[in-house]
C-alpha positions in Angstrom: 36.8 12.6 22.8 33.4 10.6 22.5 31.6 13.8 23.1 33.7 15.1 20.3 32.9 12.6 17.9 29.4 12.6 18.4 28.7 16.0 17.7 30.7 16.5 14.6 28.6 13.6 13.1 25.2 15.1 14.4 26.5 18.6 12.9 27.5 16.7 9.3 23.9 15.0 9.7 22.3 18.4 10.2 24.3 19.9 7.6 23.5 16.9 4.8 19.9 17.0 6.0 19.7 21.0 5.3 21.6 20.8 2.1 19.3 17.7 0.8 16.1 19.4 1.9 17.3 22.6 0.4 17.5 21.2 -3.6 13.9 19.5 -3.0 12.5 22.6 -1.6 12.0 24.7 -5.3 10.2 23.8 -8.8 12.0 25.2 -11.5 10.9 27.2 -14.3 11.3 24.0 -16.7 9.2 22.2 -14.5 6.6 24.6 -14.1 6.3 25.0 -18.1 6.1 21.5 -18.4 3.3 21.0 -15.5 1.2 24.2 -17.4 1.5 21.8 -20.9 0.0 19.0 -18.8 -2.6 20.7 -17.1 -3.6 22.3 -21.0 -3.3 18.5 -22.5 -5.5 17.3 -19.2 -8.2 20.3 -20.3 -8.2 19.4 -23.8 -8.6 15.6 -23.5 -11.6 16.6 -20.8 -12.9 18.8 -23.4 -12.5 15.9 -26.3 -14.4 13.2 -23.8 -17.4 15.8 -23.3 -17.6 16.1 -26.5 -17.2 12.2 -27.5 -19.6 11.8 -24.4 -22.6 13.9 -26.4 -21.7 12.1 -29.7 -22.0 8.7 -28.2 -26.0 10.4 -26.6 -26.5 11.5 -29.8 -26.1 8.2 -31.4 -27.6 6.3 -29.0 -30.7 8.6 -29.2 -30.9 8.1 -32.9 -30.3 4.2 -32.7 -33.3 4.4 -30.4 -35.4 6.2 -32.9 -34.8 3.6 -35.5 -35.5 0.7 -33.5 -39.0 2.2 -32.6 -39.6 2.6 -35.9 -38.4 -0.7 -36.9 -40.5 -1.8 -34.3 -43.8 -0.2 -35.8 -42.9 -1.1 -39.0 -42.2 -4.9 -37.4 -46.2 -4.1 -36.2 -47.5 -2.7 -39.3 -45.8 -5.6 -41.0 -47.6 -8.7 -38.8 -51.2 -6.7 -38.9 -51.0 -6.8 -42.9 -49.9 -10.3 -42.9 -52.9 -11.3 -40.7 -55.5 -9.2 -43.5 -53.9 -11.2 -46.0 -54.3 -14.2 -44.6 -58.1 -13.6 -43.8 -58.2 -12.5 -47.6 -56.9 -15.7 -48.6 -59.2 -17.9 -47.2 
């Protein structure tokens, strides 16, 4: 009777195991549309940080321009002071 007993639980174990493992074991078309969306949204924000990422080069390129140019002109400005002040004395 123990013998019994023991088996018809292993065989409902077996049986919930098979059914459980059986809904996990597909994707669905639903989710398969939705994963395509997210790998397009993941493609277009990589695309939009390239992009962002060249701007930001860009600008940082130009700020270092101006600041070399603001530097000479920094330059340009103490060498005429000092001419000035040897004109003025």
């Amino acid at each position: 009777m123990l013998k019994k007993v023991k088996y018809s639980a292993l065989v409902v174990v077996l049986i919930a195991g098979v059914i459980g493992f059986s809904g996990c074991s597909g994707v669905s078309d639903e989710q398969m549309a939705e994963l395509d969306a997210l790998r397009s949204e993941v493609k277009a924000l990589d695309k939009e940080v390239g992009s962002l990422k060249s701007e930001k080069d860009a600008l940082i390129k130009e700020i270092a321009d101006k600041n070399a140019k603001l530097d000479e002109c920094a330059k340009i400005k103490s060498e005429t002071q000092k001419n000035l002040d040897k004109i003025g004395k």
